[in-house]
C-alpha positions as CSV (number, residue, x, y, z in Angstrom):
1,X,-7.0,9.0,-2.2
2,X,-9.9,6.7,-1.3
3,X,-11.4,3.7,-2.2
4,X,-14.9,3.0,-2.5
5,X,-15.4,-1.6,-2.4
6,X,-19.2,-3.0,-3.1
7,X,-19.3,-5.7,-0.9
8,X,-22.7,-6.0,-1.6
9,X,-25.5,-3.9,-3.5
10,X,-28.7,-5.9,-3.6
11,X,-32.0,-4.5,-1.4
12,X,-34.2,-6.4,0.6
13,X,-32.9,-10.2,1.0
14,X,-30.4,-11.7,-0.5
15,X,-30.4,-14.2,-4.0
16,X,-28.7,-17.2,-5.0
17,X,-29.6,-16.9,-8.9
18,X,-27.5,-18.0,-11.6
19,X,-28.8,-15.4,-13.7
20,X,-28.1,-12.4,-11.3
21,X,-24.0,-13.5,-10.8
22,X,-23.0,-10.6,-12.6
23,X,-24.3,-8.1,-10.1
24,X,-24.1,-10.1,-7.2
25,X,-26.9,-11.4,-4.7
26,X,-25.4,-9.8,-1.1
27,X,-27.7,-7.0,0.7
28,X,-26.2,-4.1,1.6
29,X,-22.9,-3.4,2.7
30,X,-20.3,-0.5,1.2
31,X,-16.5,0.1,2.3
32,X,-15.0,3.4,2.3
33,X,-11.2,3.2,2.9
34,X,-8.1,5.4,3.1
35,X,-4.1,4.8,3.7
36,X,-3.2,7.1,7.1
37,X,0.6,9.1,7.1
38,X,1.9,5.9,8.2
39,X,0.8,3.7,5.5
40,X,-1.8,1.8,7.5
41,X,-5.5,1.1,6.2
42,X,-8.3,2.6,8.1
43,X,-11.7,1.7,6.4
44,X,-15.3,2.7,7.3
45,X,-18.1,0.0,6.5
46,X,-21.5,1.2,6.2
47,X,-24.2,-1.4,6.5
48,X,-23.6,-5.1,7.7
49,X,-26.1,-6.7,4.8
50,X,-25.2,-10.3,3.8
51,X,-22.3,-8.9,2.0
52,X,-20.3,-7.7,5.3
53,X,-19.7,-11.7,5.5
54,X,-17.3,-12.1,1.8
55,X,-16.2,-8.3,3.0
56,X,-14.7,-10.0,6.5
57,X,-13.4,-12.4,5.0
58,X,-11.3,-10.1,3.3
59,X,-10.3,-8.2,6.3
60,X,-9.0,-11.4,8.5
61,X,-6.1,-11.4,6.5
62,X,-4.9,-8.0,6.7
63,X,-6.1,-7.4,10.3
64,X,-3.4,-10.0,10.9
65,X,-1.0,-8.8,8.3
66,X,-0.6,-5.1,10.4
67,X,-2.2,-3.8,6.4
68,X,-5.5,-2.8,8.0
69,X,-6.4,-1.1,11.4
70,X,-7.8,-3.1,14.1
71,X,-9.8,-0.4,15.6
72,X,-12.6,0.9,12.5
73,X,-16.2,1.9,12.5
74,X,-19.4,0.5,11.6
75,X,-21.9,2.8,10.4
76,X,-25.5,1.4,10.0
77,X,-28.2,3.2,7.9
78,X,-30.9,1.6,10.0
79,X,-31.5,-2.1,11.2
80,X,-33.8,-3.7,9.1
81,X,-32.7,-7.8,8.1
82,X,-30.9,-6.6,4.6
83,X,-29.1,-4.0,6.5
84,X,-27.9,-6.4,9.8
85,X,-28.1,-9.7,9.1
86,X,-24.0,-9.9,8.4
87,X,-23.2,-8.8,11.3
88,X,-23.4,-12.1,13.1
89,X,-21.0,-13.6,10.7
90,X,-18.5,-10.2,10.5
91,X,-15.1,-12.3,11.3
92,X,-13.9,-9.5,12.7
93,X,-16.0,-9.6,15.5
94,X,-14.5,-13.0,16.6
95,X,-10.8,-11.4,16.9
96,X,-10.6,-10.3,20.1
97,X,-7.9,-7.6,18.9
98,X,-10.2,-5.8,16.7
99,X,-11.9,-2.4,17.7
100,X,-15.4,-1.5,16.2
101,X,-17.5,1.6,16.9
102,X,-20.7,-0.1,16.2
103,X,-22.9,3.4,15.3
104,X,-26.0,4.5,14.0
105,X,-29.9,6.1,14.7
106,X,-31.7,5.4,18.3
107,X,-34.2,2.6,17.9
108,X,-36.7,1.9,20.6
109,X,-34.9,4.9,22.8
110,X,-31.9,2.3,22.4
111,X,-28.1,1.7,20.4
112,X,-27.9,-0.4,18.2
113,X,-26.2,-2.8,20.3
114,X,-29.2,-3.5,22.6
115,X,-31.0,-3.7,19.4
116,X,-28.7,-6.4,18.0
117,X,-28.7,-8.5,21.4
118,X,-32.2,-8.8,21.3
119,X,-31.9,-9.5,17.6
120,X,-29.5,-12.9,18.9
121,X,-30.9,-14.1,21.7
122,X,-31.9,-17.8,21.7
123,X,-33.7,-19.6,20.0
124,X,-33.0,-17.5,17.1
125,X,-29.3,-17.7,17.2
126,X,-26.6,-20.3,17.8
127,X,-24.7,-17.7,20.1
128,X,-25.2,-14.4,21.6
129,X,-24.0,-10.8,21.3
130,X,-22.1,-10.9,24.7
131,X,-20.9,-13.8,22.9
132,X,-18.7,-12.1,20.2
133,X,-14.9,-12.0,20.6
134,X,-14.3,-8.4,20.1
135,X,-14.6,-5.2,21.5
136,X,-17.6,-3.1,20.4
137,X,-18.2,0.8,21.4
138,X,-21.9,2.1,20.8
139,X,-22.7,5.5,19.4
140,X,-25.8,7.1,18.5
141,X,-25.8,9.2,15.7
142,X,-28.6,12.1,15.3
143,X,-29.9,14.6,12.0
144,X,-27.0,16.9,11.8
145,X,-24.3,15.2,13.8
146,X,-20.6,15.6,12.0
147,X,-17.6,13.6,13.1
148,X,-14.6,13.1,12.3
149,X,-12.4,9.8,11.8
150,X,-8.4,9.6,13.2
151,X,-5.3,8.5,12.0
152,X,-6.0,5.5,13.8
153,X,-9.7,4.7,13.0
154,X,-11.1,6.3,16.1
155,X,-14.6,8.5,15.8
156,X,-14.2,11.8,17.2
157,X,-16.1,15.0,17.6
158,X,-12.7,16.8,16.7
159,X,-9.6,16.3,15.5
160,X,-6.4,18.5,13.8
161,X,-5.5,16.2,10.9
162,X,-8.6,13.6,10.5
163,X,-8.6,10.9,7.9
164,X,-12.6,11.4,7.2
165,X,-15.0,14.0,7.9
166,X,-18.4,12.8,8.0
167,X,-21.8,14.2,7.9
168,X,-25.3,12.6,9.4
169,X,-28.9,13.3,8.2
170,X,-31.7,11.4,8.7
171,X,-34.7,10.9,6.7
172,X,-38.1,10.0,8.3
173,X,-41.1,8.3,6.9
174,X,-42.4,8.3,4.1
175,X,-38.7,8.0,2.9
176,X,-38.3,4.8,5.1
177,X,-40.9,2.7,6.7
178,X,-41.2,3.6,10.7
179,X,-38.1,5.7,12.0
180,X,-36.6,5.9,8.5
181,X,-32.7,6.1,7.7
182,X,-29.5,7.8,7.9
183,X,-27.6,9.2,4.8
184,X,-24.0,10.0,5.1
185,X,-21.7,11.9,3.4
186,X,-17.8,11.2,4.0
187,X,-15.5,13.6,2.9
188,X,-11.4,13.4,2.5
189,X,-10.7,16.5,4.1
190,X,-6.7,15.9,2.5
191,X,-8.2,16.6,-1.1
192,X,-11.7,17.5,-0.7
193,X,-13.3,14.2,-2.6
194,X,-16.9,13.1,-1.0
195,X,-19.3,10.5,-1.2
196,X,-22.7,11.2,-0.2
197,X,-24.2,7.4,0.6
198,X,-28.3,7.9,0.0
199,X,-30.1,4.6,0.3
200,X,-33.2,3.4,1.5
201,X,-34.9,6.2,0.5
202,X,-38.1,7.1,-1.4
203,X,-37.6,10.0,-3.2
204,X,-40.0,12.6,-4.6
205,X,-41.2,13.3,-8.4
206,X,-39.0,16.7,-9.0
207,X,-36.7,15.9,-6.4
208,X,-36.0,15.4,-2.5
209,X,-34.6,19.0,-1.5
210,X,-33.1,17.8,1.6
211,X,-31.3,14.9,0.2
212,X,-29.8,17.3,-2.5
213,X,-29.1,20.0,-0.4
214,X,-27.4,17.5,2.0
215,X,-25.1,15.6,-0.9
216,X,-24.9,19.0,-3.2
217,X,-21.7,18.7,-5.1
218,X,-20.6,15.7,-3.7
219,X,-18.4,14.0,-6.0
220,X,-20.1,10.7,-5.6
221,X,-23.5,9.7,-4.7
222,X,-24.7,6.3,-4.0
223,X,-28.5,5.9,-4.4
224,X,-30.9,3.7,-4.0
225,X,-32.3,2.7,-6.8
226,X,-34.7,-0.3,-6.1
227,X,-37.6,0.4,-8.7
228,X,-38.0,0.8,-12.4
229,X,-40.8,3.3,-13.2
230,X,-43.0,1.4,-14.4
231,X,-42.6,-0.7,-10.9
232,X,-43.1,2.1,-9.4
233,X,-46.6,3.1,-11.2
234,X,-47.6,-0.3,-11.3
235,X,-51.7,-0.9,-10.0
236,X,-51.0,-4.5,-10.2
237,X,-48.0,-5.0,-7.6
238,X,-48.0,-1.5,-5.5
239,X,-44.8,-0.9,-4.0
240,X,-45.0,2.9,-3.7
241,X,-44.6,3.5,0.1
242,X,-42.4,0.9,0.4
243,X,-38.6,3.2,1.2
244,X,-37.4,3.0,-2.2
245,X,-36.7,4.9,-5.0
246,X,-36.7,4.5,-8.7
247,X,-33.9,5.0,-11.4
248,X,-35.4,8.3,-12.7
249,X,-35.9,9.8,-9.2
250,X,-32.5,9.2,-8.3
251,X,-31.0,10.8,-11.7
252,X,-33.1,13.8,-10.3
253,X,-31.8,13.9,-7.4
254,X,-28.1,13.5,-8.9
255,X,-28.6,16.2,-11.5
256,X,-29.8,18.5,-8.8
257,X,-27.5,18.1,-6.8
258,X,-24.5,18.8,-9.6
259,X,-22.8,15.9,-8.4
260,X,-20.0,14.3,-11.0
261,X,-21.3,10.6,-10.6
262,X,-24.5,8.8,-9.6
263,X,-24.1,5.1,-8.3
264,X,-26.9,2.9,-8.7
265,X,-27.6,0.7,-5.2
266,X,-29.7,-1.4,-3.1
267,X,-30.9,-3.4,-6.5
268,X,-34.3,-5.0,-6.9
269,X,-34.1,-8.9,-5.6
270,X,-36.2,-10.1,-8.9
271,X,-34.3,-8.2,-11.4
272,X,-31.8,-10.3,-13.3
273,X,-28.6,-9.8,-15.0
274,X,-29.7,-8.7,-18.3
275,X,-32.4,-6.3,-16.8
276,X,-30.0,-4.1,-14.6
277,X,-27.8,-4.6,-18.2
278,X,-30.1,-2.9,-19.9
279,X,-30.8,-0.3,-17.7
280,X,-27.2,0.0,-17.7
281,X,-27.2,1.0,-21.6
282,X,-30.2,2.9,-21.0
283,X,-29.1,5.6,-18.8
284,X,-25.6,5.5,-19.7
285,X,-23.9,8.5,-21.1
286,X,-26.8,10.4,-21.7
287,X,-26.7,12.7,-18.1
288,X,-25.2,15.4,-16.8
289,X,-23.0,13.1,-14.3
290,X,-21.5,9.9,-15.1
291,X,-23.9,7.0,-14.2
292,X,-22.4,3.6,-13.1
293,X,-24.0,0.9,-12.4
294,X,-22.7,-0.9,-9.0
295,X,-21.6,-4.4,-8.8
296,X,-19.9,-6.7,-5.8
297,X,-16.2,-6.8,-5.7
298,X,-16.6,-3.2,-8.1
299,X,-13.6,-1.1,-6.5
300,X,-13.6,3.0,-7.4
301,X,-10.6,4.6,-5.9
302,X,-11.4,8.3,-5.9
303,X,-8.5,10.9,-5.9
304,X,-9.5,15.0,-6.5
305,X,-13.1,14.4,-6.9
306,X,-12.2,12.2,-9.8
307,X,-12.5,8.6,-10.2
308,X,-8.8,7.5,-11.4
309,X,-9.4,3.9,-11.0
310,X,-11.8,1.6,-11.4
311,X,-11.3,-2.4,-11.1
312,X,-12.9,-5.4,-10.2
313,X,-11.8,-7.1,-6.5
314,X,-12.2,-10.7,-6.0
315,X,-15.1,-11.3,-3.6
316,X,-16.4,-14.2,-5.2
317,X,-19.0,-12.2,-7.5
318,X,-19.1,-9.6,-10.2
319,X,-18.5,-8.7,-13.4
């Protein structure tokens, strides 16, 4: 079994809105984690948005505890602000104990570490990335790589009995602004349950054949879903070119790709409580995949391509 944690689902920058506490105000950040033979946590983060901050918070503890590994990965999609800007204040990085394969897309012919240096250099930030307390290994990850996560939370090329299998494509503009983004797909190879993570993306009317060849029968997919469509076709307030996609062309994408549920993600920062609540009632039930609507502290635990659990976690937000 894994378990799939919404540490934080909004797009862009983060809000502090009474009426958007239901979904939560955090940018982008999504933890994927498994128990190994021995009992011991190994998770995978993808993203270190505003909400990686509440979502190492919650890891102190049970780094300490022995209930989580020390050593882990961090997979980043790309490095704009809503997809970085946690990282800085990731606890974890001031244990000098902990482990992290910081990994993700070349930028400027560089990994991402360089990037982030730069990013907290002075005057900018209060201390620097050499500055951080624990140990971080750089990888870059290409179109096509697959890898494969170990008992102990180590990123392989092979392994005989991994925890995670996961996949690598990446988009390229116009689906992202610039050098686009990387989509992953992580797969329990114990059971055969998968999670295809699709955000920052702008899909196509009819479909984006690469993105459902890529998470086709996944069990899961997360997509972004920024835009309503009338957003989207707006002359008023153009946002098409902008990376993100719209409700409709992510149910596209989900029906074509047969998957069993489609996860809303990477939420407009102007839409309110009670309008994701009514896209909520909108598409609900009326698909051929289960549609759910993502929320901070929202915990799926995933078991045989089936969702068996679903509950709320204490992160500070939600529903």
């Amino acid at each position: 079994m894994m378990s799939v944690i919404f540490h934080g689902v909004r797009g862009s920058h983060p809000v502090a809105d009474a009426e958007m506490v239901n979904f939560g105000g955090n940018t982008s950040c999504v933890e994927i984690v498994k128990s190994n033979d021995n009992g011991l946590k190994i998770p995978i983060i993808l993203d270190a948005g505003s909400g990686l901050i509440k979502c190492g918070y919650a890891l102190a503890g049970k780094l300490f505890s022995g209930e989580y590994s020390r050593s882990f990965p961090l997979l980043f999609t790309h490095l704009h602000p809503d997809h970085t800007e946690g990282f800085t204040f990731f606890t974890p990085n001031f244990l000098p104990f902990c482990e992290i394969y910081v990994m993700g897309m070349e930028a400027l012919k560089q990994h991402i570490g360089i990037v982030l240096k730069y990013k907290m250099m002075p005057p900018c930030y209060p201390i620097e990335y050499e500055d951080l307390k624990s140990k971080r290994i750089h990888r870059i990850l290409r179109d096509g790589d697959v890898f494969y996560i170990t008992q102990e939370g180590k990123p392989v090329k092979t392994c005989e009995k991994p925890l995670f299998e996961v996949k690598v494509m990446q988009s390229y503009a116009p689906s992202h602004p610039q050098q686009g983004a990387l989509y992953y797909r992580i797969t329990d190879p114990a059971d055969g349950s998968s999670v295809a993570c699709i955000w920052d993306i702008e899909s196509h009317i009819g479909g984006d054949v690469r993105v459902i060849n890529f998470a086709q029968k996944a069990d899961i997919m997360i997509h972004d879903t920024q835009y309503s469509d009338e957003e989207y076709a707006s002359m008023t307030t153009p946002v098409q070119g902008f990376g993100h996609s719209t409700y409709s062309m992510a149910m596209k994408n989900a029906e074509k790709a047969n998957v069993k549920y489609l996860l809303s993600f990477h939420y407009n920062p102007r839409h309110k409580d009670s309008f994701l609540s009514e896209i909520e009632k909108k598409y609900t039930g009326h698909n051929k995949f289960e549609f759910i609507m993502t929320y901070e502290g929202l915990c799926l635990t995933l078991e045989k391509g089936q969702i068996v659990k679903s509950e709320k976690l204490n992160l500070g937000f939600g529903k």
